[in-house]
Each structure stands twice: as C-alpha cells, then as structure tokens.
C-alpha positions as CSV (number, residue, x, y, z in Angstrom):
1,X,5.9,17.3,-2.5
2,X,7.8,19.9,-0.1
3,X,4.6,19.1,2.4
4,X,4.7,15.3,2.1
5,X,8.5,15.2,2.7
6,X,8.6,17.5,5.5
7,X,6.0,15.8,7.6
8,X,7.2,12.3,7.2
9,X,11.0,13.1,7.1
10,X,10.6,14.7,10.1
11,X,8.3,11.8,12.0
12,X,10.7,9.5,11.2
13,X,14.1,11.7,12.3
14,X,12.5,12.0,14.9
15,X,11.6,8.1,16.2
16,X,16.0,7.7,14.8
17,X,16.8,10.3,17.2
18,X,14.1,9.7,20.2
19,X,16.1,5.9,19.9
20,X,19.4,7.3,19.7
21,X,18.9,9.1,22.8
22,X,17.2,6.1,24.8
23,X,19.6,3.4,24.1
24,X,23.0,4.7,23.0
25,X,23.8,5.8,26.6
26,X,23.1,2.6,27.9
27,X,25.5,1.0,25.7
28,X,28.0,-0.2,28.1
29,X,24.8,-2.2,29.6
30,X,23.3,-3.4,26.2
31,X,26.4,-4.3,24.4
32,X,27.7,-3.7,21.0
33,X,26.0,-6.6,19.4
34,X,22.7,-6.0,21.0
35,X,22.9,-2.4,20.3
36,X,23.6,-2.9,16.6
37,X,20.7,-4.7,16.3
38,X,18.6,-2.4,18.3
39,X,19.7,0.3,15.9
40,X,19.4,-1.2,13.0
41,X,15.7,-2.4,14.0
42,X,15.2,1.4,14.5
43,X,16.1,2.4,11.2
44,X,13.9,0.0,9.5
45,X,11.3,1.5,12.1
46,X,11.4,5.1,11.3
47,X,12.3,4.2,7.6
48,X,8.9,2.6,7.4
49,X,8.1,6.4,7.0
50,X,9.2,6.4,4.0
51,X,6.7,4.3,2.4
52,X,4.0,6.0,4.3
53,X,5.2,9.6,2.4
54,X,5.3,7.7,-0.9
55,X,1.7,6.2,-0.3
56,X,0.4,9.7,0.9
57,X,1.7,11.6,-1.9
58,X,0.5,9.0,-4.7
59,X,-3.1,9.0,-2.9
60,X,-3.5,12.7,-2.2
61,X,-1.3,14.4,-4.9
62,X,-1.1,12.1,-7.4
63,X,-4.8,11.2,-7.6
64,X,-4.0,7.9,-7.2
65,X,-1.0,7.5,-9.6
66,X,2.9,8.3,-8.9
67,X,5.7,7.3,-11.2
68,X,8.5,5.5,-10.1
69,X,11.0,8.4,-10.6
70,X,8.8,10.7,-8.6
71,X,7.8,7.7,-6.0
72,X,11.8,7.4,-5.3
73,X,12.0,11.3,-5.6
74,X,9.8,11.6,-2.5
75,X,11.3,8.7,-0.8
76,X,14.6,9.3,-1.1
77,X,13.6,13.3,0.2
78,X,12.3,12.0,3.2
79,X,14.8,9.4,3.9
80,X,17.4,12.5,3.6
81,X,15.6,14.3,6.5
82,X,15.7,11.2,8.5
83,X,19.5,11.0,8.5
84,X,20.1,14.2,9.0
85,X,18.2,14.2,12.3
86,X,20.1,10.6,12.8
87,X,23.2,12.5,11.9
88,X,22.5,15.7,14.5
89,X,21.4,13.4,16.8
90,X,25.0,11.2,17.0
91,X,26.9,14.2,17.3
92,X,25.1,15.8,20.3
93,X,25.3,12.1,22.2
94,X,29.1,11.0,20.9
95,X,30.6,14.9,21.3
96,X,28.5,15.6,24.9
97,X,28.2,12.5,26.6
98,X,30.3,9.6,25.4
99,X,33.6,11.0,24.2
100,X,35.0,8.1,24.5
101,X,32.7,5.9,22.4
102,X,35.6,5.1,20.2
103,X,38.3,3.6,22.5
104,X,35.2,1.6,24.2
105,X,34.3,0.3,20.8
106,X,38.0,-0.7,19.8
107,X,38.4,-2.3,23.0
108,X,35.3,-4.5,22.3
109,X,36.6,-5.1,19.0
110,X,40.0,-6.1,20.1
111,X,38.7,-8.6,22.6
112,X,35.8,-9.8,20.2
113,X,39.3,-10.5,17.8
114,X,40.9,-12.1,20.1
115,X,38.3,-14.3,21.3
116,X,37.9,-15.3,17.7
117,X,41.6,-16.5,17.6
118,X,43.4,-13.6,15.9
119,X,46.9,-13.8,15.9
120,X,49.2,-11.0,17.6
121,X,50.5,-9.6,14.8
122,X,46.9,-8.9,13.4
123,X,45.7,-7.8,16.7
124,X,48.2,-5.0,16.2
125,X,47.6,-4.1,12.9
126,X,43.5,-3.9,13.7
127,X,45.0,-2.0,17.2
128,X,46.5,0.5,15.1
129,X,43.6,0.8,12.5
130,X,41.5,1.3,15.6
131,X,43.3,4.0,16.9
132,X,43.6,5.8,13.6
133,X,40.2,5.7,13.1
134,X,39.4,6.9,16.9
135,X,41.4,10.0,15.7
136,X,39.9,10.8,12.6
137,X,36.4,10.0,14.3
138,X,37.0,13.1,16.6
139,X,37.2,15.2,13.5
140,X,33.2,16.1,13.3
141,X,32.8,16.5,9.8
142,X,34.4,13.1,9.4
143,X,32.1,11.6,12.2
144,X,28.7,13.4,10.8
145,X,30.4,11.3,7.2
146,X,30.8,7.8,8.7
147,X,27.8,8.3,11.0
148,X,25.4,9.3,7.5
149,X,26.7,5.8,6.2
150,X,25.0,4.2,8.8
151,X,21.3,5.0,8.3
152,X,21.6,5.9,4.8
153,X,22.0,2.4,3.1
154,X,18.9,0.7,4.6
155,X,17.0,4.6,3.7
156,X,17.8,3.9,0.1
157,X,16.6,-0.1,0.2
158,X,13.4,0.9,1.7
159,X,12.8,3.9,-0.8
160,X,14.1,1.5,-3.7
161,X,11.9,-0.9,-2.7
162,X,8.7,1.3,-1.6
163,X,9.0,3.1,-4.9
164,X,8.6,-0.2,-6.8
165,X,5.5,-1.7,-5.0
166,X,3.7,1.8,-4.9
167,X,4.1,2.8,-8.3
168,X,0.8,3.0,-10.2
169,X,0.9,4.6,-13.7
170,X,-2.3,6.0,-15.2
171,X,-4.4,3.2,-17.2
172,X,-3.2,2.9,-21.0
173,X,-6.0,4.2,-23.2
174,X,-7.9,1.4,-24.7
175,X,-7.9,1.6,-28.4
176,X,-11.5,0.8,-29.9
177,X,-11.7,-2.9,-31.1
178,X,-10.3,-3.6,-34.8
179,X,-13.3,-4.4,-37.2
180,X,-14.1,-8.0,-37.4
181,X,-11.6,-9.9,-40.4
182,X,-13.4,-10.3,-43.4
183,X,-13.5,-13.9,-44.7
C-alpha cells in the first residue's frame, strides 16, 4: 500500500502545488472569487488522484477486490500527501512572495461587505475580526492549520465517495442447492 500511496499522493501534491504556484501570484489580476474557484477546481483535479490509487491498488494488490475500510485507508493516505504538498506549497508562496495576502484579502472582504449593504457598526466588528485573524495568520503553524482545512474537506469527499463506488468484496460462496421438497 506504501507504493500505491506514494506514487499517487505525490502526482496529485504535485498538480495542487504546480497550481498554487501558477495562479496564486496573479491574484490581484484574477480576483478573489475567480481564484476560489480556480482553486477549488484544482483540488477536485489533483484529488481525482485519489480514485486512481484506490482503483490501482484494488486491481493490482487486491486481485480485483478491496474492502471499503482498506479502499478509504488508501484514499485517505494519499489525499494526506496531497495536502501536505498543498500545505508546503502555501507557505513558501504566502511567507516569500505575498506577505501581505491577508490585508489584501480583508480589504476585498470589507468592500465585498460593504457593497452588500453592511452596516458600520458590522463593518467594524468584521474589520476587527479581520485584523485578528491577519495576526494570527502570520503565526505559521496556525497558517499551515487554516491552510490544511482548505484542501482537506473536498480530499475526504472524494476518498468517501471513491471508496464506496470501488469497493468490490470477494463473491459469497454459493451453497450447493437444497434437495428438491418431498411431496
């Protein structure tokens, strides 16, 4: 299993962090929005991995057959990989290119607010969340936290879900039929 979840954990950190590195810098040019959805389209992407690894192992370990306990065991495995590269790969981009990711983002969330019709006195409350956040965010065992909650979710869907469809369990043995009922 060590194998299976190596190779595929590490194809699909790689495609999150090959995507991280593309499009994150361009942020100011994409836009929050649009790079949410670009991310999150990513994720599902590289997360597709994760079916792949469970498929691979069930046909070339498991002879055909994988339970769904060891399906999600090697999902789950792989989708761990996956956000650890996703993880690394935030930290290098938001600690050595865009320290200032955070006030960007609560600026755009402020205006976003406002544009929505917030009133002042919750614009300053969500101000002040914002900037408490930006602070803990700088704090990189808090940010490496937050930024694992990202990828993870969706991870565990696709290996919930993957495990279910690609469970095959070995054919019950077929008791001989019963003599014919005397009449």
């Amino acid at each position: 299993m060590k194998k299976t979840v190596l190779t595929f954990g590490l194809i699909s950190g790689a495609i999150s962090s090959l995507m991280l590195f593309a499009t994150v810098p361009f942020v100011d040019q994409i836009g929050f929005d649009n790079g949410m959805i670009i991310g999150y389209t990513t994720m599902v992407i590289s997360f597709l991995l994760v079916f792949f690894s469970i498929r691979w192992y069930r046909e070339e370990i498991g002879g055909g057959k994988i339970t769904f306990g060891r399906a999600f065991a090697v999902g789950i495995l792989t989708t761990l990989i996956s956000c650890v590269f996703y993880v690394v790969s935030w930290e290098i981009i938001y600690f050595n290119f865009l320290p200032d990711f955070a006030e960007k983002y609560a600026s755009y969330a402020l205006e976003k607010a406002r544009a929505a019709g917030a009133s002042q006195q919750a614009l300053e409350t969500q101000k002040q969340q914002l900037e408490s956040f930006g602070q803990m965010y700088k704090n990189p065992v808090f940010n490496a936290a937050i930024t694992f909650l990202e990828p993870f979710p969706v991870g565990l869907l696709i290996t919930l879900i993957s495990a279910g469809i690609l469970r095959r369990r070995e054919p019950k043995a077929q008791s001989p039929d019963p003599a014919p009922a005397q009449a």
